[in-house]
C-alpha positions in Angstrom: 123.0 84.3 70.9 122.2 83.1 74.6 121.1 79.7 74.4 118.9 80.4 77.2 116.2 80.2 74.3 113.2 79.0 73.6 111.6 78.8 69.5 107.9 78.1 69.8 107.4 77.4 66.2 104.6 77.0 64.0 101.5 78.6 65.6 99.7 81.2 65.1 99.9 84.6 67.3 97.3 86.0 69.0 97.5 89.6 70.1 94.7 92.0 70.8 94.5 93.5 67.9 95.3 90.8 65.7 96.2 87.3 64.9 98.9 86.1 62.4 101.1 82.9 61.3 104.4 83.3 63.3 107.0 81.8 64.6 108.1 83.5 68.7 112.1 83.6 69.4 112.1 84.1 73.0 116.1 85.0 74.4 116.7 85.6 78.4 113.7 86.3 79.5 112.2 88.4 76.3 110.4 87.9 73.2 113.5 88.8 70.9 111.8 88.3 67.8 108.3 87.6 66.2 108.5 86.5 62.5 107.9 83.3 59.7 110.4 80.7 59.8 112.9 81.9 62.5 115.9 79.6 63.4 116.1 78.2 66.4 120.0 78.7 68.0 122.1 76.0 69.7 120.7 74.4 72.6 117.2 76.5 72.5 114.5 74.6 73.7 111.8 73.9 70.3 108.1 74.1 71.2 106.0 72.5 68.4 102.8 74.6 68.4 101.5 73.5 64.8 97.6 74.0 65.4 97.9 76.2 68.2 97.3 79.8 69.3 100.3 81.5 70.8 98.8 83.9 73.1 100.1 86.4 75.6 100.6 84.6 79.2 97.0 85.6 81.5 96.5 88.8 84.1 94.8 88.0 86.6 93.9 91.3 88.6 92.1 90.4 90.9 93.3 87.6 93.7 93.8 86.7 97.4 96.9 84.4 98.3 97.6 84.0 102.0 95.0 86.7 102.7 93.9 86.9 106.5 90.1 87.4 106.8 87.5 86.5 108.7 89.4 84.6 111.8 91.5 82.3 109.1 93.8 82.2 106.5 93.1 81.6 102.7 94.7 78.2 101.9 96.9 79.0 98.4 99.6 80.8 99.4 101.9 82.9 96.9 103.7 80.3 95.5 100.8 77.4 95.2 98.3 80.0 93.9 100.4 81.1 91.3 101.5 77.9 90.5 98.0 76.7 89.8 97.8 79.6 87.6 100.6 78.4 85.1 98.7 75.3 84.4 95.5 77.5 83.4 97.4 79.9 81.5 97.9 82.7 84.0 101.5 84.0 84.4 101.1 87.3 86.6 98.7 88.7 88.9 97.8 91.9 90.8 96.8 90.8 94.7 95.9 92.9 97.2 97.6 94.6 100.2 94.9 94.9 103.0 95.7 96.6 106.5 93.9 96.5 109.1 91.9 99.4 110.3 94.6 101.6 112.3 97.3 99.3 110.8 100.1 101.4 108.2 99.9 101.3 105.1 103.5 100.8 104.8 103.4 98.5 107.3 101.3 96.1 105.8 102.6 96.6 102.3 106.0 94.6 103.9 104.0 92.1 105.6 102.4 91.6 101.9 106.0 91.9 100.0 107.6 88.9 102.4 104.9 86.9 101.8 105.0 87.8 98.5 108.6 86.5 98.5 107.5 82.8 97.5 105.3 83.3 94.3 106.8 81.4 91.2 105.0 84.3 89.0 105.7 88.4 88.6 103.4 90.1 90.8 101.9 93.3 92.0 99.7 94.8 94.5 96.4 96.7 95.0 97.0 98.7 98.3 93.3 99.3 100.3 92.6 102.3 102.3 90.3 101.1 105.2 90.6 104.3 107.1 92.3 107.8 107.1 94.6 109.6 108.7 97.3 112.5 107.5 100.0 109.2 108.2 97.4 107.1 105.3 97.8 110.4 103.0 101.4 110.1 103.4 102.1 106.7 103.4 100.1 106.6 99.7 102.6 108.8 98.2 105.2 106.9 99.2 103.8 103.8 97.7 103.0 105.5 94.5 106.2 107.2 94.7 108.8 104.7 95.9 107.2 101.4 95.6 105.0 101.4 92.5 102.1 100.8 93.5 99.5 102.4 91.3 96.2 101.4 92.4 94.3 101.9 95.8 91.7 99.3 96.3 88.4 100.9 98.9 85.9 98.3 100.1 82.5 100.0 100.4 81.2 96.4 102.1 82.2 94.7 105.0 80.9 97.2 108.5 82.7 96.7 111.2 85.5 95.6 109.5 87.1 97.1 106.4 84.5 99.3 105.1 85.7 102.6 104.2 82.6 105.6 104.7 82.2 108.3 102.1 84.7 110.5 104.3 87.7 108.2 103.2 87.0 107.8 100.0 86.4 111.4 99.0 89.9 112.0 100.9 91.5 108.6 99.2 89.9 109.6 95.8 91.3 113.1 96.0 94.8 112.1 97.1 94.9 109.3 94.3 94.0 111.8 91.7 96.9 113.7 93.1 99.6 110.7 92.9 98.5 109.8 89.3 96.8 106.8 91.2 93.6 104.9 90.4 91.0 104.2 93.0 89.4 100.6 92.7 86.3 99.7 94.6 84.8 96.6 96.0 81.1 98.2 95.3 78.4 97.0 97.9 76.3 99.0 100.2 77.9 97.8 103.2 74.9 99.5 105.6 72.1 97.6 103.8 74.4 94.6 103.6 74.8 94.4 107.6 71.1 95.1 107.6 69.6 92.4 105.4 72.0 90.1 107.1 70.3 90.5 110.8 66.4 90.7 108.8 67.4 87.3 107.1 68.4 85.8 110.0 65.8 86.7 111.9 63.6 85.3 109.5 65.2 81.8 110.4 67.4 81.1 107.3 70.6 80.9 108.7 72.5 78.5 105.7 74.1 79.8 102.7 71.1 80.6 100.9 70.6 83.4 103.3 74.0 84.5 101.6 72.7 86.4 98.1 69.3 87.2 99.8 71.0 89.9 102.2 73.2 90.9 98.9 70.5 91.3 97.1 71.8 93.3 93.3 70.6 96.4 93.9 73.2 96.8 96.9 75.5 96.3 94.7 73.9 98.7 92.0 73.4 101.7 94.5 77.2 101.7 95.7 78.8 101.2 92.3 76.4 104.4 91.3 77.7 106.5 94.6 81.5 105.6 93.7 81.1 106.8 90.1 79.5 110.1 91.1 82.4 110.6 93.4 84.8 110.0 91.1 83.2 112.2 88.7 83.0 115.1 91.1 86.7 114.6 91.6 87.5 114.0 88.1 89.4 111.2 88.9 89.3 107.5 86.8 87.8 104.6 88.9 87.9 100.9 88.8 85.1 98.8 89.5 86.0 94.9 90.7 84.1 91.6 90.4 81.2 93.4 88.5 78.2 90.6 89.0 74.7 92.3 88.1 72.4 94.3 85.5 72.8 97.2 87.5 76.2 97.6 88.2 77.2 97.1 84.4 74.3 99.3 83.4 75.7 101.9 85.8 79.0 101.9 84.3 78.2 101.8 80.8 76.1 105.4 81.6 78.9 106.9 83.1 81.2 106.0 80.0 78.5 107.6 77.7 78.8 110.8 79.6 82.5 110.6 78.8 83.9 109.5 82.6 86.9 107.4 82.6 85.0 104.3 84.8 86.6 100.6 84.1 84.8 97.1 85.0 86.0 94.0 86.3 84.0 90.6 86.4 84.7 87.3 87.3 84.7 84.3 85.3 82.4 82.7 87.9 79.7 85.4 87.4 79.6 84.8 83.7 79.0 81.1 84.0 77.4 80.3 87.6 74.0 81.4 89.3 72.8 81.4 92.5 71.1 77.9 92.7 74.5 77.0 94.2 73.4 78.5 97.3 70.5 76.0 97.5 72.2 72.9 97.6 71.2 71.1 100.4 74.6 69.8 101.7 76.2 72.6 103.3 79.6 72.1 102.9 78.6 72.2 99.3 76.9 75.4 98.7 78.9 76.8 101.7 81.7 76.7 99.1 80.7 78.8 97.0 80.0 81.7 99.2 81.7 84.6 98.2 80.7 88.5 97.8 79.0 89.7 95.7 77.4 86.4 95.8 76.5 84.5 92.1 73.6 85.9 90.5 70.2 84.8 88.8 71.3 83.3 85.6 69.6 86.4 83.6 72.2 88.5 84.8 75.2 87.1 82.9 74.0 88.1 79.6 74.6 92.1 80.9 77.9 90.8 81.7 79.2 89.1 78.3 77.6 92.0 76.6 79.7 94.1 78.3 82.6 92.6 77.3 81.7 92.4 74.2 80.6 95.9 73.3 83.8 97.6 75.5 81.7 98.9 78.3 83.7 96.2 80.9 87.2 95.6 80.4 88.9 92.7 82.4 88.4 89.2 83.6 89.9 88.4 87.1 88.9 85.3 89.8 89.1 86.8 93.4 90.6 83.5 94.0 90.6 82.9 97.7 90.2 79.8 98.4 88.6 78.5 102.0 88.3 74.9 102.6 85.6 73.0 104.0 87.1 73.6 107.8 87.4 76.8 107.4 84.0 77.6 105.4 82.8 75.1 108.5 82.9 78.2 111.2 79.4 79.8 109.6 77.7 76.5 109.7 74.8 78.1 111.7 75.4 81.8 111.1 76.0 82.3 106.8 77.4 85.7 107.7 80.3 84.3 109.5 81.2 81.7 106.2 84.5 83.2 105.1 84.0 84.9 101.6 85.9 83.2 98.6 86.3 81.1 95.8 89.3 79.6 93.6 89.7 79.6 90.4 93.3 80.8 89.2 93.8 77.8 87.2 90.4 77.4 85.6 89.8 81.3 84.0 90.9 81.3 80.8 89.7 77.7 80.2 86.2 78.8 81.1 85.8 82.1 79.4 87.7 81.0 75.9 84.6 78.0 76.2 81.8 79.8 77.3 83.1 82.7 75.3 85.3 82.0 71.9 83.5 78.1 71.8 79.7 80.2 71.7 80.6 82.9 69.1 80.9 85.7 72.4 84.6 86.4 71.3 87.0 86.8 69.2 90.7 85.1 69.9 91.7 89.3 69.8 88.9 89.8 72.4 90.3 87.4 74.5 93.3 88.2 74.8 91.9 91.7 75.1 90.1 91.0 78.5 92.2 88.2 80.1 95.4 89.9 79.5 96.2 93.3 77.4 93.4 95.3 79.0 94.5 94.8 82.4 98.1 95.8 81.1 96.6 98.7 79.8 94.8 100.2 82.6 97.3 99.1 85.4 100.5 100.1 83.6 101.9 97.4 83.0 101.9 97.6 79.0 103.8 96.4 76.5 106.2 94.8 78.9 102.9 92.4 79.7 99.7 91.4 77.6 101.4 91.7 74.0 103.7 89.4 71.8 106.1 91.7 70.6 109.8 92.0 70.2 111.1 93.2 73.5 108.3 92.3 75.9 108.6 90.2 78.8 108.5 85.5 77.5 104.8 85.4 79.4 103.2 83.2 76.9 100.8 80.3 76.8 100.6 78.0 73.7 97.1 77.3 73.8 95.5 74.3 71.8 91.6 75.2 70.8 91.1 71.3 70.1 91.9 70.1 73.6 89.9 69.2 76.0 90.0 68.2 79.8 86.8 67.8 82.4 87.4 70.5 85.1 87.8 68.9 88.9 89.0 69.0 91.9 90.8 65.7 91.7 92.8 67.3 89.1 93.7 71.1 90.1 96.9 72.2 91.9 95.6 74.8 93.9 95.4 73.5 97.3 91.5 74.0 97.7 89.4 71.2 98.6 86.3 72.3 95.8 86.3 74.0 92.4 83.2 75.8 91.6 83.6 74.9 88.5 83.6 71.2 89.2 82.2 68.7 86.3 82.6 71.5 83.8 83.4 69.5 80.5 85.8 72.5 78.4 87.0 72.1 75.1 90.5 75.1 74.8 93.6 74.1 76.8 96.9 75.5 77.3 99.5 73.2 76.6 102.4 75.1 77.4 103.3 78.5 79.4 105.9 80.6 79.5 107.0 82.9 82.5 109.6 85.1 82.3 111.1 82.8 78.6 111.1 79.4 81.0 109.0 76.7 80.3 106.9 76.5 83.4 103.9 74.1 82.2 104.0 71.9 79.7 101.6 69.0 78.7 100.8 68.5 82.3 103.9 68.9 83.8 104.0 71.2 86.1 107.7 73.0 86.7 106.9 76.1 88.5 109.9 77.3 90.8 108.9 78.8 94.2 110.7 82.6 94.4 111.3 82.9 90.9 108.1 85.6 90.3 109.3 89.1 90.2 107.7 92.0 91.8 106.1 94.2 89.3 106.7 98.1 90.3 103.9 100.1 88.2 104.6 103.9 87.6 101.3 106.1 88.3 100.0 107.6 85.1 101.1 110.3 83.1 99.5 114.2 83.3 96.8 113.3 81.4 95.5 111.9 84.2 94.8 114.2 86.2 91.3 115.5 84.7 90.7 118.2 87.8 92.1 121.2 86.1 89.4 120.7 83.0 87.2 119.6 86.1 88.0 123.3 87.8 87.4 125.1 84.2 84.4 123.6 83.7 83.0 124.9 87.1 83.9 128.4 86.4 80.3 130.1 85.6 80.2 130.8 81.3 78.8 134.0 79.3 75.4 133.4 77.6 75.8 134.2 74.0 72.6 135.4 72.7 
């Protein structure tokens, strides 16, 4: 046997749909065998995890490194943002790919890939469609096709900038169904967003607590209802990101009662942060924490857990894109021009297995269910991610419920100068994480290896899929039996 090997003995594995005493032989790169008492071979490297969980290493689908908005550059780039991650549990993520209007597809999928190029963790990409074009149409099958990219993100927020109308994403929708593709959406009614924005500075509030008043939950509610209906018309699955209110999760979990393939996203910030961060009276302060949609009135994270709980939202992502005080600095008298984003990378799992396993919200299984195997699941990435078993990829974190540490910003890697979770005393730690069978994080030691992340190619979905035949019967006018 290789002795590029690594025996984490002793604990007890956590999958999603169970947990059990186990011992996890991991051999070049792969979990190469899952059972009681295993022997460790020459020269493998023991991990004593007596008292631990052994849990499948974090998704995180939903992040930003190096991303280029609003006139500056986010501050964690590929490898410093996924580096931060290992010490939080999080060994791959799904970023995003986002052209500018006019720009290629293509074209900006490279720009992305040699970016890309530094990360210490596997990655993949959502690719957005911010306009439309026969050269878009063809340029998304040759992602799907050639590049693996399974996944096409549409922001429905943002005028002027990003913002797709209801022209491209009926055509995106309708070519992703096509492709065996899934269309995500950044859900906000970007019309009454650019609206509010120009009535609440008028009214003289021109801080950051103008931020949720023109984002008001109901924007968000009306746009995550419009997307669903257009997928259903198309018969095509959708993907809702960074869910945040009542009536977003409350439009979701309708359309999955009718039967429509519609999947949630939130963010571990929504479930454990309201909106009187935006009234802070030091700006740089509750400038930081601007990001869209904006943090909610604390009544609305209740929908959210509950959500998670019951099935009706699936995954648990950061957006992390992280603007420092400088940068946040260029909206200091105009809140709409405060570049949108927060970290958080390193702190997700911490937070939700507190706020979530600590209170009696969920189950180890469910964790792992929503930080990990669910977005394996829906973004194709299963069982060679989010599951200990023999022959999946060494992404593990040994995870010690006993521990504790104080969240800060004195303390994180990611390059950010605030952590919105800052003062947050957690009890749940990973002491040790695995990425691709190396050691990468272990007790504080932080031995992350710039380049070493692979890029994860994700086939489209099978014919299943494709729901726009039974769509097409379904049309066709019946007989009345009498």
């Amino acid at each position: 046997m290789s002795v590029n090997a690594v025996l984490i003995r002793g604990g007890t594995v956590v999958n999603a749909d169970r947990e059990f005493r186990a011992d996890v032989m991991c051999v070049d790169g792969k979990v190469h065998s899952v059972g009681e008492n295993l022997a460790a071979p020459t020269g493998a490297q023991v991990v004593d995890a007596g008292g631990q969980y052994v849990m499948p290493g974090g998704i995180d689908p939903h992040t930003h490194m190096q991303l280029p908005f609003m006139g500056t550059v986010a501050a964690d780039d590929f490898f410093s943002g996924t580096a931060a991650g290992f010490t939080g549990g999080t060994t791959s993520i799904i970023d995003f790919v986002i052209p500018d209007p006019k720009q290629g597809l293509l074209d900006a999928y490279r720009m992305w890939r040699g970016w890309s190029e530094k990360s210490a963790a596997d990655h993949g990409f959502h690719v957005a469609v911010t306009w439309w074009s026969d050269s878009v149409h063809a340029d998304m099958g040759t992602l799907v096709r050639e590049e693996g990219i399974n996944t096409f993100k549409h922001f429905m927020a943002y005028k002027n900038a990003i913002m797709c109308d209801d022209e491209t994403l009926v055509n995106s929708f309708k070519r992703a169904l096509e492709l065996g593709a899934m269309p995500t959406v950044h859900a906000e009614n970007g019309e009454l967003v650019f609206l509010l924005q120009q009535e609440v500075l008028k009214m003289g509030i021109t801080g950051p607590e103008g931020h949720p008043l023109s984002r008001p939950p109901m924007v968000e509610g009306e746009a995550v209802n419009r997307a669903i209906a257009i997928a259903d018309v198309l018969g095509v699955p959708i993907y809702i990101v960074h869910v945040s209110c009542i009536e977003a999760a409350e439009a979701i979990a309708r359309a999955r009662a009718r039967g429509q393939r519609v999947f949630g996203e939130v963010l571990a910030g929504h479930l454990v942060l309201d909106d009187s961060v935006y009234r802070n009276p030091d700006f740089a302060t509750a400038a930081a924490y601007v990001m869209s949609p904006p943090f909610r009135p604390k009544g609305h994270q209740e929908m959210l857990w509950r959500g998670l709980q019951s099935g009706q939202l699936h995954t648990t992502a950061t957006d992390h894109c992280v603007f420092c005080a400088p940068q946040k600095a260029a909206g200091k008298d105009d809140f709409t021009k405060i570049p949108n984003g927060c970290g958080g990378i390193e702190d997700r799992m911490h937070v939700i297995w507190d706020a979530g396993v600590n209170t009696g919200r969920l189950t180890p299984s469910e964790f792992v269910a929503i930080t990990s195997t669910n977005a394996a699941k829906l973004f194709n990435l299963h069982p060679q991610k989010g599951a200990i078993i023999d022959g999946a990829d060494a992404d593990i974190v040994v995870w010690d419920p006993q521990g504790t540490k104080t969240i800060s910003v004195k303390t994180q890697f990611s390059k950010g100068d605030f952590n919105v979770f800052e003062g947050r005393p957690i009890r749940g730690v990973a002491t040790h994480t695995l990425s691709q069978g190396k050691l990468v994080w272990v007790n504080g030691d932080l031995r992350a290896v710039r380049g070493a992340g692979r890029y994860l190619k994700r086939p489209p979905f099978g014919p299943n899929f494709d729901a726009s035949q039974k769509r097409t019967e379904a049309l066709k006018p019946t007989a009345v039996v009498r």
